[in-house]
C-alpha positions as CSV (number, residue, x, y, z in Angstrom):
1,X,0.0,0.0,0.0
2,X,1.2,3.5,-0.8
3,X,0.0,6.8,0.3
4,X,-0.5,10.1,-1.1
5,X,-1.9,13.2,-0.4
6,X,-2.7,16.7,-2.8
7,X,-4.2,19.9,-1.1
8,X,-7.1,21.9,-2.0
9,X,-6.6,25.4,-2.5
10,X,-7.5,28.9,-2.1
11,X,-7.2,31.8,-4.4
12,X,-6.7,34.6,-2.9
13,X,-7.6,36.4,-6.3
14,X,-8.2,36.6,-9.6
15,X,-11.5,34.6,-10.0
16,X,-12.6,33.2,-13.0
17,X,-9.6,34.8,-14.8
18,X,-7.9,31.4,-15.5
19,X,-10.1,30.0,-18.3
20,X,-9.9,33.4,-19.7
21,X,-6.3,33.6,-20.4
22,X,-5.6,35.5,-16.9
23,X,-3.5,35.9,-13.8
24,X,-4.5,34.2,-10.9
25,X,-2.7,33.9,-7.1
26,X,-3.6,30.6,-5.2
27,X,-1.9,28.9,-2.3
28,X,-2.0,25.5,-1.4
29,X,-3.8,24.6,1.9
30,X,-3.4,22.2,5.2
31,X,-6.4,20.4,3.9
32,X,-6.3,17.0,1.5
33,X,-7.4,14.4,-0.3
34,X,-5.8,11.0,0.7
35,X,-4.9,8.2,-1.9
36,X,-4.0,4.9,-0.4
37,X,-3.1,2.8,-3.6
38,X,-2.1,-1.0,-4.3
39,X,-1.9,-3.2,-7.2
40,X,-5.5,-5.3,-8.2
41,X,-7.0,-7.6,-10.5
42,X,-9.3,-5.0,-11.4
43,X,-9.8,-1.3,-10.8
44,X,-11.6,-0.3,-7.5
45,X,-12.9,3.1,-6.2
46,X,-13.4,3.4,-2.6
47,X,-13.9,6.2,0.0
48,X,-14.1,6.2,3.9
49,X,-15.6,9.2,3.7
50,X,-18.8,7.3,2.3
51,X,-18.6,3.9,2.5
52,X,-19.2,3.5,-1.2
53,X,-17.1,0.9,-3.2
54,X,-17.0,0.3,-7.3
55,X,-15.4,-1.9,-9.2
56,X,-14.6,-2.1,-13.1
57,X,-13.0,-4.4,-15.0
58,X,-13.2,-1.6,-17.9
59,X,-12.6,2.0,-17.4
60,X,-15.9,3.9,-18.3
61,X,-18.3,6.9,-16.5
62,X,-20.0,6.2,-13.4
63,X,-21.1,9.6,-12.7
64,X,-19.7,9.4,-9.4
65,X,-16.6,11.1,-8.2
66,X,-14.6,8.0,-9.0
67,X,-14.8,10.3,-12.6
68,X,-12.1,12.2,-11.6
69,X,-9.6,9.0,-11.3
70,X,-11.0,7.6,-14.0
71,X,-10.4,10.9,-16.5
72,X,-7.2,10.8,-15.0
73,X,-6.1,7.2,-15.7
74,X,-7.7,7.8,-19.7
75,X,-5.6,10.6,-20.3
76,X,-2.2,9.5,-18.9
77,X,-3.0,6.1,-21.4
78,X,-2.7,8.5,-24.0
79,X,1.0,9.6,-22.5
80,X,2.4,6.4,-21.6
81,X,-0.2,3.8,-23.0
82,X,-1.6,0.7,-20.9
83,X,-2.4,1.6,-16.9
84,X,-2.8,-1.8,-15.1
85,X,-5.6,-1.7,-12.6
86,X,-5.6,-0.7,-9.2
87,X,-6.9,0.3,-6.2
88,X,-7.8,3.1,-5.2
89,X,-9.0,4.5,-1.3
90,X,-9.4,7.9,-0.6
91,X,-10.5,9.6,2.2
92,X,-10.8,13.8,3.0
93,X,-10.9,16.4,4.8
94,X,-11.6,18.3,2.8
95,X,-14.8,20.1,2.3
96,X,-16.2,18.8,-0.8
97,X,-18.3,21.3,-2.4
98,X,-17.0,24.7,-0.6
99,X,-15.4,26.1,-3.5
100,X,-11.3,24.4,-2.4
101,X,-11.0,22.4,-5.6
102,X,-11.5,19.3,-3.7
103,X,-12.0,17.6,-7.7
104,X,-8.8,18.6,-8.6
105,X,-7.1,17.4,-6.0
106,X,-8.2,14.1,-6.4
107,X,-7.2,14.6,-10.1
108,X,-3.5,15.4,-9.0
109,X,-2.9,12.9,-6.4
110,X,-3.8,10.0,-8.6
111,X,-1.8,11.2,-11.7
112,X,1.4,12.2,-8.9
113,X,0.4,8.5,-7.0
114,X,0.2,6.9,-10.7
115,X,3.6,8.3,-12.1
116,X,5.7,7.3,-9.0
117,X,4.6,3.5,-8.7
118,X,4.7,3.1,-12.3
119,X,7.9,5.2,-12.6
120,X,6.3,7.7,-15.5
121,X,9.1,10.0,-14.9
122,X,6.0,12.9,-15.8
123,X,6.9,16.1,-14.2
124,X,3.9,18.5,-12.0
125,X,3.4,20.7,-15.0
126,X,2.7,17.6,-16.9
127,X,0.5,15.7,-14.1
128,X,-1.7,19.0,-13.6
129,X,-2.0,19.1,-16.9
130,X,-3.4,15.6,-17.1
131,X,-5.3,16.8,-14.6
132,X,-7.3,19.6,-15.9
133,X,-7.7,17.4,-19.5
134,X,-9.7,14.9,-17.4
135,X,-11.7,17.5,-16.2
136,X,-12.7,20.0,-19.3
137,X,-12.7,16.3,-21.8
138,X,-14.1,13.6,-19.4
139,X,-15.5,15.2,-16.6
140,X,-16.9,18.1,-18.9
141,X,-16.7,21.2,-16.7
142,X,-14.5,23.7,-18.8
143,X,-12.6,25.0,-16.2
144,X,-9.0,26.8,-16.6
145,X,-5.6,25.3,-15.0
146,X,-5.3,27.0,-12.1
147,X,-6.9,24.2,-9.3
148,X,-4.6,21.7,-10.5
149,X,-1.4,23.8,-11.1
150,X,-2.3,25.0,-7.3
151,X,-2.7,21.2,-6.2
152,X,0.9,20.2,-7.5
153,X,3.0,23.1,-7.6
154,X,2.5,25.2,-4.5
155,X,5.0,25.4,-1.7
156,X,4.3,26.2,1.8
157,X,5.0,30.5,3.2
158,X,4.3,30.8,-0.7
159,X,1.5,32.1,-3.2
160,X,1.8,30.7,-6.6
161,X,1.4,33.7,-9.5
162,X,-0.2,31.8,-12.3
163,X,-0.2,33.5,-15.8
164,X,-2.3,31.4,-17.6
165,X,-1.8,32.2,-20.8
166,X,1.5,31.4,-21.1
167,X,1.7,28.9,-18.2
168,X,4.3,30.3,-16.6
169,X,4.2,30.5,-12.8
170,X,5.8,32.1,-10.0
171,X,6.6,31.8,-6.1
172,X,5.5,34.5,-4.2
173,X,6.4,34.6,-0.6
174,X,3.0,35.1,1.6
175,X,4.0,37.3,4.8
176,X,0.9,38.2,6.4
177,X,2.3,39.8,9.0
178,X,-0.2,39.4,12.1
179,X,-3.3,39.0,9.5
180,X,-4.8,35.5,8.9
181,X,-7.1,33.8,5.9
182,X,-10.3,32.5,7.0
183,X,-12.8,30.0,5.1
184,X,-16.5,29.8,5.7
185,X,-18.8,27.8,4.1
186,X,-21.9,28.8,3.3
187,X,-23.5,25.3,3.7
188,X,-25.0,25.9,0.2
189,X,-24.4,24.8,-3.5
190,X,-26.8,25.7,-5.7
191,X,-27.3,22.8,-8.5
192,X,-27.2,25.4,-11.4
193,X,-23.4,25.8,-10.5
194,X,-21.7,23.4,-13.1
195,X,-23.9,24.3,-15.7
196,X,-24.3,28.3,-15.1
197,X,-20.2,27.9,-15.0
198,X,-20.0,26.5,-18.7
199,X,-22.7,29.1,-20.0
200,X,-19.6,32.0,-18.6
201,X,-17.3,30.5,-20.4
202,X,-19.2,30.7,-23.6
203,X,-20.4,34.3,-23.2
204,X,-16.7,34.9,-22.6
205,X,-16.4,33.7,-26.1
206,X,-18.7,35.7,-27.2
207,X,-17.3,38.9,-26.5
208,X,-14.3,37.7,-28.1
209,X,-15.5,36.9,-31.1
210,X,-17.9,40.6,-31.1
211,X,-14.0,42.7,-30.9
212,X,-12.6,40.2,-33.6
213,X,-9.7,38.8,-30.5
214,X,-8.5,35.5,-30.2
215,X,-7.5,36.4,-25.9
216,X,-8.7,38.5,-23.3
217,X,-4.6,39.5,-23.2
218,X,-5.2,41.3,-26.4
219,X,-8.2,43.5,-25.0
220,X,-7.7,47.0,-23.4
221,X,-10.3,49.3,-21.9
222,X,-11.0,50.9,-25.4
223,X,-12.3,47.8,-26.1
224,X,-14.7,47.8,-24.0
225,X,-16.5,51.0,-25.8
226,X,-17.2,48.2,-28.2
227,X,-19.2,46.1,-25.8
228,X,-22.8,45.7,-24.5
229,X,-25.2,44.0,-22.1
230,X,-23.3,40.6,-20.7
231,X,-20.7,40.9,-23.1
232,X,-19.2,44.1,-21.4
233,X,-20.0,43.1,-17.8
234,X,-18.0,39.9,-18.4
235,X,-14.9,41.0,-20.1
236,X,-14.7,44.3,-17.9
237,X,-14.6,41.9,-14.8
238,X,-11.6,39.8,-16.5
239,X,-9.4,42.8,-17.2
240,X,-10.2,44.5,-13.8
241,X,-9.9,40.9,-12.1
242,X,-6.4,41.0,-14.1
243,X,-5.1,43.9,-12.6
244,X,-6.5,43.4,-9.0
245,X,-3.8,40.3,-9.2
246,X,-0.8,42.1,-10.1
247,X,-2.1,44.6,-7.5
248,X,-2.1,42.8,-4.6
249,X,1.0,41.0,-5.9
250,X,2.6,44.4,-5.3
251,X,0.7,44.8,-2.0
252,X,2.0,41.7,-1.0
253,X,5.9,42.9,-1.6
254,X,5.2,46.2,0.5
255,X,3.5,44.1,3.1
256,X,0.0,46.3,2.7
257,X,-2.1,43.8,3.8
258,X,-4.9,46.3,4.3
259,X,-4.8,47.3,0.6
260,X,-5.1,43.7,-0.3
261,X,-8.1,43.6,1.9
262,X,-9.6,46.2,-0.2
263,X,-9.0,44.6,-3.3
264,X,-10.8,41.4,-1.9
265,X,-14.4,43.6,-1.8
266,X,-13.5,45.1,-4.7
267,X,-13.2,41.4,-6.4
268,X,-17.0,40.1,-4.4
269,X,-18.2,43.1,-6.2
270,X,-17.4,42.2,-9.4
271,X,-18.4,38.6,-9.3
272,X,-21.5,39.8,-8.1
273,X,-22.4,42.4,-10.6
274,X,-20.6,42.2,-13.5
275,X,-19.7,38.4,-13.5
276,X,-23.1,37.1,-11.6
277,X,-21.6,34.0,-10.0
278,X,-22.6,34.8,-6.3
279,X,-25.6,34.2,-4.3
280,X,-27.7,35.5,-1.8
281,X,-26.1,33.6,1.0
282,X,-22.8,34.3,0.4
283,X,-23.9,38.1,-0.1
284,X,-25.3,38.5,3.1
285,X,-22.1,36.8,4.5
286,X,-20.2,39.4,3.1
287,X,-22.6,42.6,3.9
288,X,-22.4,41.3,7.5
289,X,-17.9,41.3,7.5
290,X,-17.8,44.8,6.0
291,X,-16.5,47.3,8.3
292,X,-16.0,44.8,10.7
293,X,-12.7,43.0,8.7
294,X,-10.1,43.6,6.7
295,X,-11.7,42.3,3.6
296,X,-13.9,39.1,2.1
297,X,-15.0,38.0,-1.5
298,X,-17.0,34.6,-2.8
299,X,-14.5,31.7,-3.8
300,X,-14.6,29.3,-6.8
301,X,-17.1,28.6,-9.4
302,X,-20.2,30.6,-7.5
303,X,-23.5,29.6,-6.6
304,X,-23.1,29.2,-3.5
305,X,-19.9,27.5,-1.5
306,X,-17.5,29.7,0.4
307,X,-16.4,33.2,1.3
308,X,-12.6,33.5,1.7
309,X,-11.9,36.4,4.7
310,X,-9.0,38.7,5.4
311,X,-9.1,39.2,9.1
312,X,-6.8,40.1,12.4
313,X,-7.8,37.1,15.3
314,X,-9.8,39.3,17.4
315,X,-11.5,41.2,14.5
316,X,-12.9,37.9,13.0
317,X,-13.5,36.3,16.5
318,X,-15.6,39.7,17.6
319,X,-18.1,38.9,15.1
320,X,-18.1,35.1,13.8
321,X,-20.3,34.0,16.5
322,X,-23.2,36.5,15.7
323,X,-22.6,36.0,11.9
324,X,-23.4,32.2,12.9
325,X,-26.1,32.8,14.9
326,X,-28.0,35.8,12.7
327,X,-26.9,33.1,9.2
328,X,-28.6,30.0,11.2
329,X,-32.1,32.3,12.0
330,X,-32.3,33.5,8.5
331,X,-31.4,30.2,6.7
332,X,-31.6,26.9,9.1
333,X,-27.8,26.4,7.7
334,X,-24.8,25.9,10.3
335,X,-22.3,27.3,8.5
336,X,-18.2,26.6,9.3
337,X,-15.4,28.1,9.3
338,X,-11.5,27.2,9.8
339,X,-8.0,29.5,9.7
340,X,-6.4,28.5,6.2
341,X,-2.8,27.3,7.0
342,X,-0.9,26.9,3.5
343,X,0.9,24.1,2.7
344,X,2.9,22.2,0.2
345,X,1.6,20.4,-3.2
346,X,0.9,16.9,-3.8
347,X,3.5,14.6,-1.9
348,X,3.8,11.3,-1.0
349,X,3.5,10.3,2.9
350,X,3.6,8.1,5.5
């Protein structure tokens, strides 16, 4: 038996930017999904975290999250050709649903556990890769790189500056001074998630094609002018999203964590308005943290899942419990929260 772990993530910003060409700045956190894996005489899928157990003799959908391995194990036979079976145990804690990229961690531990017992000699670029081709070709959700790239390549004290376009990525260190990153979960996920994410894309495309551009890195603000109705509201978030990144990048070297804070709002704004992806549970999360932290914005593909917070301990701790207590009355939801603690990527362990 062999073990392996991959971390969600968090972005801290630059949502929705990564399917679009964009800059995004996520960090690996202390939160995984666990691979135990051993040779079989046929491939298995089982979790702790639900008891459930299937077994194939031929790869093919289930429409289960056994999927994700599955994708995985289809498009590394294109790389390296026959995958014998195996069998594969997972178990979590991490919250699946909330918006961490708890799918593409499971895509990047199997790919990392797969190319170490089988000696594949694949590097992360490549595994994440693999990754994110299961997802957009098998799974079908056309999502960007970034969950996967975050999932193998982060290292810990470290943000990881994405530019998606080009693929090229960069360490950033993460000093937060005496500032923390909270998670809560909103308890919801609203079932038009998956599909309302796919319709973004498209529009996306759309306002490409109205300004005649093959990328959102070959749009300015005059090219906006050009733009109406969802087109404009989509492609202005992107380039403002853009620059919010490099922003806070800078913010991060001068150590202004409250101007990062800012930048946080500024980004639930935009997803709200101009992109449309939030919801009204996680909006009232958020009206009920301004003024009262150091900033807060939705996380992941919208529709519902979880508000990332900028916070001092005793600012968030003043006024947690009453956002509980006021969020349970309104919506009969318990929602949770935990301190984000980064971490490293995928990694074998004992």
């Amino acid at each position: 038996m062999m073990k392996y772990r991959a971390p969600g993530r968090i972005n801290i910003i630059g949502e929705h930017t990564d399917y679009n060409d964009g800059y995004v700045l996520p960090f690996a956190i202390d939160k995984h999904i666990y691979l135990d894996i051993k040779n079989s005489d046929k491939f298995t899928f089982s979790s702790k975290n639900s008891n459930e157990k299937i077994s194939l003799n031929n790869l093919q959908k289930t429409n289960t999250w056994a999927d994700y391995i599955i994708g995985v194990i289809l498009e590394l036979e294109k790389k390296v050709g026959k995958i014998p079976p195996f069998s594969f145990n997972i178990h979590s804690n991490l919250p699946i649903g909330a918006g961490l990229s708890s799918s593409a961690a499971l895509e990047v531990v199997s790919a990392y556990a797969l190319n170490d017992i089988l000696n594949l000699n694949l590097s992360l670029e490549e595994l994440a890769l693999i990754g994110w081709n299961a997802e957009n070709k098998f799974i079908g959700l056309n999502c960007g790189i970034m969950d996967q790239y975050a999932s193998a390549l982060s290292k810990e004290n470290h943000a990881l500056f994405i530019d998606t376009f080009t693929k090229k990525h960069e360490l950033i260190p993460l000093n937060l001074k005496d500032y923390n990153f909270y998670i809560i979960n909103s308890g919801v996920k609203h079932e038009l998630g998956n599909s309302e994410y796919n319709i973004r894309k498209k529009q996306c495309d759309e306002a490409l094609k109205a300004l005649g551009k093959n990328s959102f890195r070959e749009i300015t603000y005059d090219d906006l002018e050009k733009l109406e109705g969802i087109s404009y509201k989509r492609a202005k978030h992107v380039l403002d999203e853009n620059n919010r990144v490099l922003k806070t990048i800078e913010a991060l070297k001068n150590d202004n964590i409250e101007l990062i804070g800012e930048y946080l709002f500024e980004s639930h704004e935009s997803l709200k308005n101009l992109y449309e992806v939030s919801c009204e549970e996680i909006d009232y999360i958020i009206d009920n943290l301004k003024n009262k932290v150091t900033g807060a914005r939705i996380v992941g593909g919208g529709f519902g899942g979880s508000v990332l917070v900028l916070s001092k301990d005793d600012e968030f701790e003043k006024v947690i419990d009453n956002l509980k207590y006021e969020y349970n009355k309104k919506y009969s939801i318990e929602i949770e929260y935990f301190k984000v603690k980064n971490s490293n990527g995928v990694e074998k362990y004992i």
